[in-house]
N, C-alpha and C positions, 0 to 999 in steps of 0.2 A: 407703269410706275416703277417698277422693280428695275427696268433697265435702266429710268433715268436716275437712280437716287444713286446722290453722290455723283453724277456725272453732268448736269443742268439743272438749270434754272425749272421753276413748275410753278406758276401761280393757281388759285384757288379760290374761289369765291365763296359764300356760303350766305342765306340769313337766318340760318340756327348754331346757334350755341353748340359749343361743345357736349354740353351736357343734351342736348337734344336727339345727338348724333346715335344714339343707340333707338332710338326709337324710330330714326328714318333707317336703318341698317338692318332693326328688327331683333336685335343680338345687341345686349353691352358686350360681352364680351372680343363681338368682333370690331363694333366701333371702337373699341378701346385699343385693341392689335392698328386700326388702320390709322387710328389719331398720334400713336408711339410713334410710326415709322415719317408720318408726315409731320408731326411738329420736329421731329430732330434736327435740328441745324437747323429752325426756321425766324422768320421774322414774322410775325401776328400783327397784323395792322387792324385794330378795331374800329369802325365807323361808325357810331351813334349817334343820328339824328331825322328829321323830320324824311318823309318820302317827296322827291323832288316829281317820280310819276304821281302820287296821290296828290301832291299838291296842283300838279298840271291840271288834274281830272276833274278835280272839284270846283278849280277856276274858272276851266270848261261849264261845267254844270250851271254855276252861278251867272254866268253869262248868257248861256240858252231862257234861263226862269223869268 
């Protein structure tokens, strides 16, 4: 990451929150250094809504019963 920043493009996926990020890193402190450098210059695209796999699965399910 260090060599690309500032020099391309990085996309990112994620389905926890910012705020969760220290608790998968185990450290706020260090989620908070790795959140600085990647949101700078960024664009956040937030996605909320239903899960198109849970929806598949359940569809599944209802169909096998």
């Amino acid at each position: 990451m260090s060599k690309r920043y500032e020099k391309g493009s990085t996309l990112l996926t994620s389905n926890k929150s910012f705020g969760e990020w220290g608790q998968v890193f185990g450290d706020e402190v260090l989620a908070t250094a790795i959140l600085d450098r990647l949101l700078h210059h960024c664009d956040v695209v937030a996605i909320n809504g239903p899960s198109y796999r849970l929806k598949n699965r359940l569809t599944a399910l209802e169909n096998v019963a």
